[in-house]
C-alpha positions as CSV (number, residue, x, y, z in Angstrom):
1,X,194.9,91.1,78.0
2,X,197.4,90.1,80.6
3,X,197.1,94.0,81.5
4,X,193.9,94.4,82.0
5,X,193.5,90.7,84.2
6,X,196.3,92.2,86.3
7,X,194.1,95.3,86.8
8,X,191.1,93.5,87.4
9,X,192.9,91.8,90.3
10,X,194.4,94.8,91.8
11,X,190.8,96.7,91.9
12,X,189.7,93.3,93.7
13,X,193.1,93.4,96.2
14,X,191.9,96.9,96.8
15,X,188.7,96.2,98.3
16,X,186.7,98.3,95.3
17,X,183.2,96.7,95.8
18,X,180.2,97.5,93.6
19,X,177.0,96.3,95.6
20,X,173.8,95.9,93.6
21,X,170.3,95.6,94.3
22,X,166.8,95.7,92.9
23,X,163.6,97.3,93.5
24,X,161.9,94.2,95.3
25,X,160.2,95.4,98.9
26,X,160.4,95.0,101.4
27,X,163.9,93.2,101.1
28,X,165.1,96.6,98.9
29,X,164.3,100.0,97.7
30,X,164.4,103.2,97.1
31,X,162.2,105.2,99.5
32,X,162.7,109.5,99.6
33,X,165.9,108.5,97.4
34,X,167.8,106.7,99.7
35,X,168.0,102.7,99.5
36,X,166.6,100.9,102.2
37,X,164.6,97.6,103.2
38,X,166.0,94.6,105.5
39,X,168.8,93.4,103.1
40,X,170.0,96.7,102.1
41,X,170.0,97.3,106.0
42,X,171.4,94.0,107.1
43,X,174.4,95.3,104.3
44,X,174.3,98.4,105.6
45,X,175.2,97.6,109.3
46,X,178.0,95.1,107.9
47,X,179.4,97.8,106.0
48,X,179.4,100.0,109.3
49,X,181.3,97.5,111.1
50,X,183.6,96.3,108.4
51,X,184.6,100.3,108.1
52,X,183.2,100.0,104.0
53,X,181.5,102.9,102.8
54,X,180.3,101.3,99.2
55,X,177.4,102.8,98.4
56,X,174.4,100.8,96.7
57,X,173.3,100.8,93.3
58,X,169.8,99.9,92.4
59,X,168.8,98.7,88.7
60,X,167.1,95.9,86.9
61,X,167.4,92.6,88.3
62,X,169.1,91.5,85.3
63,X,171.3,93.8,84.4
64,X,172.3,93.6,88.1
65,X,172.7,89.9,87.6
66,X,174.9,89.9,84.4
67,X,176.8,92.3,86.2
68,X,177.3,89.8,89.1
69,X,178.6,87.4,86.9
70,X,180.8,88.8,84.6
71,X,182.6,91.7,87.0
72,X,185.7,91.0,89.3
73,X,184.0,92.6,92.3
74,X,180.0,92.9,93.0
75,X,177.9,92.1,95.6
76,X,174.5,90.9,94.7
77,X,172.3,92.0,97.5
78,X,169.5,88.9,98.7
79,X,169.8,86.6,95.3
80,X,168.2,83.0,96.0
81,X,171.4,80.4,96.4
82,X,170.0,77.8,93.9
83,X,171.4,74.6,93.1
84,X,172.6,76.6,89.5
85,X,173.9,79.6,90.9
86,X,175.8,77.7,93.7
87,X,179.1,77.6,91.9
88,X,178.9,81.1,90.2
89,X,179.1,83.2,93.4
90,X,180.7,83.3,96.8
91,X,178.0,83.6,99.0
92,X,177.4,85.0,102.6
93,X,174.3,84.3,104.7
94,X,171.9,83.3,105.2
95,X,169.3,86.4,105.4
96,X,166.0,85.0,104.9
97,X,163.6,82.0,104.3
98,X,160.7,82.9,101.9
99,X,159.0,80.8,99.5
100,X,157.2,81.3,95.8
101,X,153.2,80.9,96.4
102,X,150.3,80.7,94.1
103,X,147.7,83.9,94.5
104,X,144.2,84.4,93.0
105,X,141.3,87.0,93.8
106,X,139.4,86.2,97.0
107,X,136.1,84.3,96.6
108,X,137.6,83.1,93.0
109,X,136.6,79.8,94.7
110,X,140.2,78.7,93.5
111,X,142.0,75.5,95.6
112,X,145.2,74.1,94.3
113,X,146.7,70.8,95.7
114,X,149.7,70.3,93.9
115,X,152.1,71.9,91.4
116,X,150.6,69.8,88.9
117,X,147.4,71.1,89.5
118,X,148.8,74.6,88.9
119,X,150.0,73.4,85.6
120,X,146.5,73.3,84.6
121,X,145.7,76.9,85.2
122,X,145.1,79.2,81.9
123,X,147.2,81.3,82.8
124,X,149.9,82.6,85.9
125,X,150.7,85.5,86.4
126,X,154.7,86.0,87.3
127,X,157.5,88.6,87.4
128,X,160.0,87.5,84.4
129,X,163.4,88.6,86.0
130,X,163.0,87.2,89.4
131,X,163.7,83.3,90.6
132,X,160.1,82.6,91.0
133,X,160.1,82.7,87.0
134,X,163.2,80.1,86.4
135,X,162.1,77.8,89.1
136,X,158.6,77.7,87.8
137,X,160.1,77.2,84.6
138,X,162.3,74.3,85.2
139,X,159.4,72.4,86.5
140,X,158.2,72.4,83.1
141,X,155.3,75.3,83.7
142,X,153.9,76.3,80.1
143,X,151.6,78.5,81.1
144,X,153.3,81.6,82.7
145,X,152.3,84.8,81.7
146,X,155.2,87.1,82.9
147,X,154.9,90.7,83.9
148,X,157.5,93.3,84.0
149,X,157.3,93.8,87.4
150,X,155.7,92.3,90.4
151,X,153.6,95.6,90.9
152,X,152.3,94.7,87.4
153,X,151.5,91.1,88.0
154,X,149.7,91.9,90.7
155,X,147.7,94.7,89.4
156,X,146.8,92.3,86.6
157,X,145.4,89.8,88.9
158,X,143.4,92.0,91.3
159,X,142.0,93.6,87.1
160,X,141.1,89.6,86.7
161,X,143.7,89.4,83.6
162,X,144.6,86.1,84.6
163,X,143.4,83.6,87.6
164,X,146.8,83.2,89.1
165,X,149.7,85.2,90.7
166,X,152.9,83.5,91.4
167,X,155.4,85.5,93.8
168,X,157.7,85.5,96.7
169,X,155.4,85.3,99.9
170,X,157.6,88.1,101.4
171,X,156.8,91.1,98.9
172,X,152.6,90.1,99.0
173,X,152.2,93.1,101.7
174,X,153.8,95.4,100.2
175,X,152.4,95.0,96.9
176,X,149.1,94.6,98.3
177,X,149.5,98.5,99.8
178,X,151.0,99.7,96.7
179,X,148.0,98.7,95.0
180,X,146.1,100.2,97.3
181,X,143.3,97.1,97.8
182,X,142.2,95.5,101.1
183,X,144.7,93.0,102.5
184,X,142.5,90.2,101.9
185,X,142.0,91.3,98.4
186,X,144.1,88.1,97.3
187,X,144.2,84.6,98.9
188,X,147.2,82.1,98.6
189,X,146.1,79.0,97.3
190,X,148.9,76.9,97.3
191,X,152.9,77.4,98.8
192,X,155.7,76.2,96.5
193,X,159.2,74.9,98.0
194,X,161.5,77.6,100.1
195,X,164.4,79.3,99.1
196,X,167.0,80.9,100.7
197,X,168.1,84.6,100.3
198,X,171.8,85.4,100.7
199,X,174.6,87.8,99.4
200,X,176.8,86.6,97.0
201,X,180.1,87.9,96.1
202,X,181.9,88.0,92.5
203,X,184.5,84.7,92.1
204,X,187.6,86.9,92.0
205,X,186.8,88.6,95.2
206,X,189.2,87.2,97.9
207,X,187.8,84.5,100.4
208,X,189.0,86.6,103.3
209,X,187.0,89.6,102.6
210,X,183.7,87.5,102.1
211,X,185.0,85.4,105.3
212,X,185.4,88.8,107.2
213,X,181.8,89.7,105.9
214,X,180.1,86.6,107.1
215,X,181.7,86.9,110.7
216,X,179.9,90.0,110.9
217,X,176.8,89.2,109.9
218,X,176.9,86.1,112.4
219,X,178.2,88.6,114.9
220,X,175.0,90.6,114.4
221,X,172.7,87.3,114.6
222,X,174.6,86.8,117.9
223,X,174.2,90.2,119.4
224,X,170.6,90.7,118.3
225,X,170.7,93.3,115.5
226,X,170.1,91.3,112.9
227,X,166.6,89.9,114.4
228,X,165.6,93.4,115.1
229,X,166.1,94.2,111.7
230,X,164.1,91.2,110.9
231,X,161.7,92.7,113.5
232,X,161.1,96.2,111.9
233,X,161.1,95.2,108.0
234,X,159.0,91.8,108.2
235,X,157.4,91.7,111.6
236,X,159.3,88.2,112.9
């Protein structure tokens, strides 16, 4: 055991990252087999300056995030910094603002006020391994209906499977070409509390090589890149 700890903290002194994502546009994907999308890119350019030539593994959210927490040296590219996850990661950032929002079909005639309101609602539609999911949970929400993915969830909506969607603002877009519908196909009804995107960086990994990322990335917020970035993937 001693053996193994030692090597685990070597492989850390060594700089040997892992960096995992998701599928979750337009934050990060796989497009013609290469991973892109603004947090991949925003790691990407970091990399570039740091001289880091990790490459980026996409998988399951969950997997990715049992790998974050149990592994000497991942990077979790664009998790939510939550209250619960604050003392499980080092964290760099932040990236982005977004918020969960409630969907339903345009014309449903569907107005929500209130969380509580939402309660109410037969059913709501939601991917099961993102944050949306927990947070909806915690505020006692019995009447989720989770989907596999958020393609699915929405896909069930627009079929009228179930009168709400709940999902990040920022991947409504996307999903909404991917489904290939009218961008006014859906309406939000009601906008849930932010959350903040950032990286976040196994415990064992040392505090100067997360300290060296962040400098760069509030480098790049100083010379510019980083809003073009924001520019190109999510038009502000």
């Amino acid at each position: 055991m001693v053996l193994l700890a030692w090597a685990c903290v070597l492989t850390v002194q060594a700089g040997e990252l892992r960096i995992l994502t998701t599928e979750v546009p337009p934050l990060a994907f796989t497009r013609d087999g290469q991973v892109t999308g603004f947090c991949v890119e925003v790691v990407k350019a970091i990399q570039q300056r740091l001289g880091e030539r990790t490459p980026i593994e996409v998988m399951p959210w969950t997997r990715a995030y049992q790998i974050g927490l149990s592994a000497p040296n991942v990077v979790l590219v664009c998790p939510k910094r939550t209250a619960e996850r604050e003392n499980l990661f080092k964290w760099v950032g932040p990236l982005l603002e977004s918020r969960t929002s409630f969907y339903a079909r345009a014309g449903s005639g569907i107005r929500l006020a209130s969380l509580d309101e939402a309660k109410q609602a037969s059913g709501i539609l939601i991917p099961r391994t993102f944050y949306s999911y927990t947070y909806l949970k915690g505020e006692g929400f019995t009447n989720l209906v989770a989907a596999e993915t958020s393609l699915t969830a929405m896909l069930m909506l627009l079929a009228g499977r179930q009168p709400l969607l709940a999902i990040d603002e920022v991947q409504v877009a996307d999903l909404l070409v991917r489904a290939q519908v009218d961008e006014r196909a859906v309406e939000r009804v009601l906008r849930a509390a932010p959350a903040i995107s950032y990286l976040s960086f196994s415990r064992a990994l040392p505090d100067d090589l997360v300290a060296r990322w962040q400098a760069e990335l509030e480098r790049m917020k100083g010379d510019g890149s980083f809003a073009r970035l924001q520019k190109e993937w999510l038009g502000h």
